[in-house]
FIDORO-842199 format. One record per residue (C-alpha): residue in one letter; x, z, y. Coordinates in steps of 0.02 Angstrom, whole numbers, plus 50000, padded with zeros to 5 digits. Layout:
BEGIN
AXZY ...
//
This chain:
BEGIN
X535015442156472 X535595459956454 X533815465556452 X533325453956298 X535045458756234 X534445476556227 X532675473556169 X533335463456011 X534495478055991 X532795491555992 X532185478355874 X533275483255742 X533645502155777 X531855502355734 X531935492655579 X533235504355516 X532475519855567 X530895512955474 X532145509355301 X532685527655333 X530905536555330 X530375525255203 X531665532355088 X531365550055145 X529545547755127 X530075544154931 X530835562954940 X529275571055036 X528145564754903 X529215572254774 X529445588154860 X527735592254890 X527115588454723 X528595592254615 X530185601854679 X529195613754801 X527945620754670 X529365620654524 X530305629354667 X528845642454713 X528505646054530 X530355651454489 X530285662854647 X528805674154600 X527635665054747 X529185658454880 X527895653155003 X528745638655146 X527475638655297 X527585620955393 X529325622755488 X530055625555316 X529485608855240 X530065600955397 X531685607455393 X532095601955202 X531455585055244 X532385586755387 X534045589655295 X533665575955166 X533485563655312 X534935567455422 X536165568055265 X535145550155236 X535675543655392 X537305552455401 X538015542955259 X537155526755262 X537885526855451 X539585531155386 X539535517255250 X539055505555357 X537295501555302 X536335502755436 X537185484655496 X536185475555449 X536545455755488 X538205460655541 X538715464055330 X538235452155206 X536435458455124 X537275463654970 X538615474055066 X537235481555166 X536145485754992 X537895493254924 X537925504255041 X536445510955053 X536455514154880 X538015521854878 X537425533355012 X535765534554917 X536645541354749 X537805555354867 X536305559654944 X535245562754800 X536675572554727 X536815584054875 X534965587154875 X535075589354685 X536205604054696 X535265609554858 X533725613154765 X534345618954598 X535165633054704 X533575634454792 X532505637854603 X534105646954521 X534175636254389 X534485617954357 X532935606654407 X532365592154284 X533405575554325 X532115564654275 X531105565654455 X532815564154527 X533075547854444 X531325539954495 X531785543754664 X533455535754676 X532555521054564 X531095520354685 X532305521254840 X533465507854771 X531795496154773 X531395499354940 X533365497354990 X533285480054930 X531505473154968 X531775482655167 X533605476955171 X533225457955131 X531555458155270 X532755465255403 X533985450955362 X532585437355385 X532115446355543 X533945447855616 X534205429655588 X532795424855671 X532925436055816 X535115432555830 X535225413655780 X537085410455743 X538205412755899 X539095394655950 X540915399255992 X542375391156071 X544105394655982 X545585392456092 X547085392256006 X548885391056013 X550125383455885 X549895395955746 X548625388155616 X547025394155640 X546035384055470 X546105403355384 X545255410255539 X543855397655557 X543685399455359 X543265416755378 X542025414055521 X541305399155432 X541045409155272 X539755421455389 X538805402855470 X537135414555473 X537945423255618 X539575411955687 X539765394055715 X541535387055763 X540715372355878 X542245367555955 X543985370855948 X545335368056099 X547365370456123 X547775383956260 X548995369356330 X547375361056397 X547535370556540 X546675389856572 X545705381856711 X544885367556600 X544485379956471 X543815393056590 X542585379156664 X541915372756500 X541645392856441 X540655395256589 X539695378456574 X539285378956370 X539705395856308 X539265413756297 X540665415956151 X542495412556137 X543955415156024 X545535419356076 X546755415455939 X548585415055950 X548795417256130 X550295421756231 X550025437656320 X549925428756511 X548565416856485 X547615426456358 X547525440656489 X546745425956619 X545655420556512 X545015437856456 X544695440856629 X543755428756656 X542435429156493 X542395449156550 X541755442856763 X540465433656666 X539865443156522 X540435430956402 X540605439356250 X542575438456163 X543345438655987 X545355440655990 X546735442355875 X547585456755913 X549805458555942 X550345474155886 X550705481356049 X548765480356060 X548715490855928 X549915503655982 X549045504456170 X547385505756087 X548275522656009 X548775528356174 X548515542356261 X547855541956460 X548595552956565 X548405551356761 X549585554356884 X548735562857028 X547715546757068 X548665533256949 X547915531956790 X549175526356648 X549275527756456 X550585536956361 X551255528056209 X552245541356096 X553175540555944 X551895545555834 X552095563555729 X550675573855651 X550455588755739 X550955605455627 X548955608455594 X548725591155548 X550185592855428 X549605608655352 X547755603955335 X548185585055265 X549175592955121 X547875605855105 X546625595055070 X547725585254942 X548455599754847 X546705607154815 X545665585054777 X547235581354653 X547115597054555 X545025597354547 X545355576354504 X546805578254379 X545615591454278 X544015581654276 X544805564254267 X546035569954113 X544965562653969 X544825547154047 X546615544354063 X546935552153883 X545925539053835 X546705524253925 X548325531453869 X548005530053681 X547115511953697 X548605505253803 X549865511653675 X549055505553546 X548805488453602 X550425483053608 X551435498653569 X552235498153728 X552325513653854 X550725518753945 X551265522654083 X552425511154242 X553755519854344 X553965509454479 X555125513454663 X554205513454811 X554275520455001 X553335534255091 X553795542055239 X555395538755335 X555765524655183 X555925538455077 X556175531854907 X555185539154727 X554335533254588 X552525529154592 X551615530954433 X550435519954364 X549525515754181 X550515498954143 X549275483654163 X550435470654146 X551615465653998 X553145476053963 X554265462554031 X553205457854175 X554715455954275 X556115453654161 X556885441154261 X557125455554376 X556255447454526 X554875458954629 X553075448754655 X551435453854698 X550305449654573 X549215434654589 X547405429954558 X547235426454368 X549095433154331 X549645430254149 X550685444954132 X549035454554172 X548495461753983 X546725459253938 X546665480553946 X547465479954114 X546155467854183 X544965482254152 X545995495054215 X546355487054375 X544525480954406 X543975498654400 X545425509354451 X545915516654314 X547665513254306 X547775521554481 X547385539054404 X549175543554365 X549525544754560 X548595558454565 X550255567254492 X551185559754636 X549905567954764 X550095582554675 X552035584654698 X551995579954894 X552625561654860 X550945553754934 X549445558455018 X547685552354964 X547475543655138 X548885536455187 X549955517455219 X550225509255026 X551795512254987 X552795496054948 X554435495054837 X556045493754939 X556475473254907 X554895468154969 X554895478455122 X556585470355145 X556135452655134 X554655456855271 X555865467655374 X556865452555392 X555565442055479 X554565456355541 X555335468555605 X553695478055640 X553315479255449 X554465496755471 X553285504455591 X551955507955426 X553315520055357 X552975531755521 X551545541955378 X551715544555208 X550975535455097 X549115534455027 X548265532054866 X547005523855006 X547155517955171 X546375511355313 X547035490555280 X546275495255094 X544435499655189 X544585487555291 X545525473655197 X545735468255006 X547305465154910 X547665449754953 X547455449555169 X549225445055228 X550405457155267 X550385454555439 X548625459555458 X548825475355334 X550185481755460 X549055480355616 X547705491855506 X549035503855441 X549625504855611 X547865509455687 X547655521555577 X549245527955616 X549195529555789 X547065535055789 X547465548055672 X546405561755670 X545735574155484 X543775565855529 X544775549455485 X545465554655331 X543915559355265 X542945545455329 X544145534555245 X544005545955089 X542065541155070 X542255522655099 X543475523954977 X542055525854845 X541165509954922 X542765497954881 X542985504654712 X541425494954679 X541775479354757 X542865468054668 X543655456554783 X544505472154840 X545555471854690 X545815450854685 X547785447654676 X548595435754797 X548625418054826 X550165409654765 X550105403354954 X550365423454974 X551595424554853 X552815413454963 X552275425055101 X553545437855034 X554895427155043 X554395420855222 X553205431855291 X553395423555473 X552055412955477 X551215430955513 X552135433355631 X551565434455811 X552455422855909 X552345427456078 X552105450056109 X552505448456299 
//
């Protein structure tokens, strides 16, 4: 099984690799018959013998797979097709940029955009044709995986919803309480499946049961507690000959400090200056819509609940919250202004924060900082919630990657707490370039369920019940 496991696995390697060349072949063509000669004419004769072409198609291919890896495009049945395509567009675009500036160095002057353009155009075409024939192939090689969800008393419909949404690669076949009994369960995994969920779990039998998928390579989906999360931080130290983990209170160390506000002193200033007209712009149409001020002053928390105000181009109507009550906003809000829905979809009214970056108040990557009431009401029933505050906060973060607006706050604390606690600067700019991906993905910016909306008020349902 492990065998055909691995072949299937080749299978697709290869298929990528093939979506990679065939892109770079896109650039060879180009540079051989376009940028190379332009290139040798500007330089009097520049002559490249044969490990010089190989090394600038070499370049083009690695930053290729660098950043199509790093966006995530190279999974390929494990993303929807159109995330995959995204991404390897996105990665496309950077890439072609680089390159662009690469080779305009290269001939000392600015090269024509125009073959630049038919090569991200002619790229983008193979992207989508390649991208949809590896996600026939997948599906025929990795037929949807039949799964057994075991369960405890928290309701698990949002769960199988999510699986069910992806039914070209899960199917919840059956579902079963954990009060069935762990040795019931463990016989019918072993008898009918090679998948199982563990949802909702208490720590004792979950730990049985994982045991037992693990003896027999069954494969295993959990929800994780957030001690999971904060061992999965930890540190392993060994004791002569007894291994254990070390689980700190978290601090950056002095060089991370220094080198994280580095980096944001130096993007805020080069982002202020080239973003200004755009939020000139946004400024003068807000203002004159409804005459109203442009921009929202709003108090939130960073680091150590350290209170200041957050700045933001007003989206909403001047008296939004006049009845002086604090809400998320919710899909299809009315207070939402018909220039705000713009704003929001594309970021815009975002920009202002750059100021609070600026001024040490935030931190491009970084927990979103929430205002004081709210993390009140979810302090109350989860205590936890506090543990976020350990960083300051981001314009980004990792539950903003790896989440959308409206995933429950239970399950953006468990992200903001492993990026906390798996910090390292690689993250931070990892995070920084997926960043671009999600500005182009709207469901990212979708506002809460009114379900949600109660959520603040009584945010235990998220809750994990059982952290033993």
């Amino acid at each position: 099984m492990n065998k055909q496991l691995a072949a299937k696995r080749m299978v697709m390697l290869l298929l990528n690799f093939i979506g990679l060349v065939l892109e770079t072949s896109v650039y060879a063509y180009l540079w051989f018959n376009d940028f190379y000669p332009s290139i040798n004419h500007s330089n009097r004769g520049l002559k490249f013998y044969v490990n010089g072409h190989i090394l600038i198609i070499a370049i083009f291919f690695i930053l290729l797979y660098f950043f199509t890896s790093t966006y995530g495009g190279l999974k390929v049945g494990y993303l929807k097709p159109m995330d995959v395509i995204i991404s390897q567009i996105v990665s496309a675009v950077i890439v072609c940029v680089i390159t662009y500036a690469q080779l305009s160095l290269m001939n000392n002057w600015l090269l024509p955009v125009r073959e630049f353009v038919l090569m991200l155009l002619c790229q983008i075409v193979i992207i989508i044709l390649w991208t949809l024939l590896c996600n026939v192939i997948y599906h025929r090689v990795y037929p949807p995986r039949q799964i057994l969800l075991v369960h405890g008393d928290r309701p698990f419909d949002e769960i199988v919803a999510k699986f069910n949404s992806r039914a070209d690669k899960f199917n919840i076949a059956e579902t079963i309480h954990i009060n069935t009994g762990v040795e019931a369960i463990c016989e019918k995994i072993e008898k009918e499946y090679k998948t199982v969920l563990l949802w909702d779990l208490d720590t004792y039998k979950r730990n049985r049961l994982l045991k037992f998928c693990y003896s027999r390579s069954v494969r295993v989906y959990l929800m994780p507690k957030i001690s999971d999360v904060l061992v999965k931080g930890s540190d392993p130290v060994h004791l002569f000959d007894t291994p254990l983990l070390l689980v700190g209170e978290h601090a950056l160390t002095v060089e991370q400090r220094a080198t994280k506000r580095f980096f944001d002193i130096i993007l805020s200033t080069v982002l202020i200056v080239v973003t200004s007209p755009i939020m000139l712009i946004t400024a003068i149409i807000i203002k004159l819509y409804d005459r109203g001020p442009v921009l929202y002053k709003q108090i939130r928390c960073t680091d150590g609940a350290r209170q200041f105000k957050i700045l933001k181009f007003r989206s909403m109507k001047v008296d939004a919250e006049k009845d002086g009550v604090a809400r998320l906003a919710s899909r299809n809000d009315s207070r939402i202004t018909p220039i705000g829905k713009f704003i929001r979809s594309v970021r815009i009214d975002e920009l202002p924060q750059l100021f609070n970056i600026f001024i040490g108040d935030m931190s491009f990557i970084g927990p979103r900082p929430e205002r004081p009431e709210i993390i009140e009401q979810y302090v109350a029933k989860m205590p936890e919630f506090v543990f976020r505050m350990k960083m300051k906060a981001g314009l980004a973060g990792y539950a903003q990657v790896y989440g959308k607006y409206n995933t429950t706050p239970y399950d953006k604390l468990k992200l903001d707490l492993t990026y906390i606690e798996n910090y390292s600067i690689w993250l931070d700019l990892k995070l920084m370039l997926l960043t671009l991906k999600i500005l182009i993905k709207p469901e990212s910016t979708e506002g809460v369920d009114n379900s949600q909306t109660t959520a603040m008020k009584d945010p235990s349902g998220e809750k994990e019940k059982d952290d033993q």
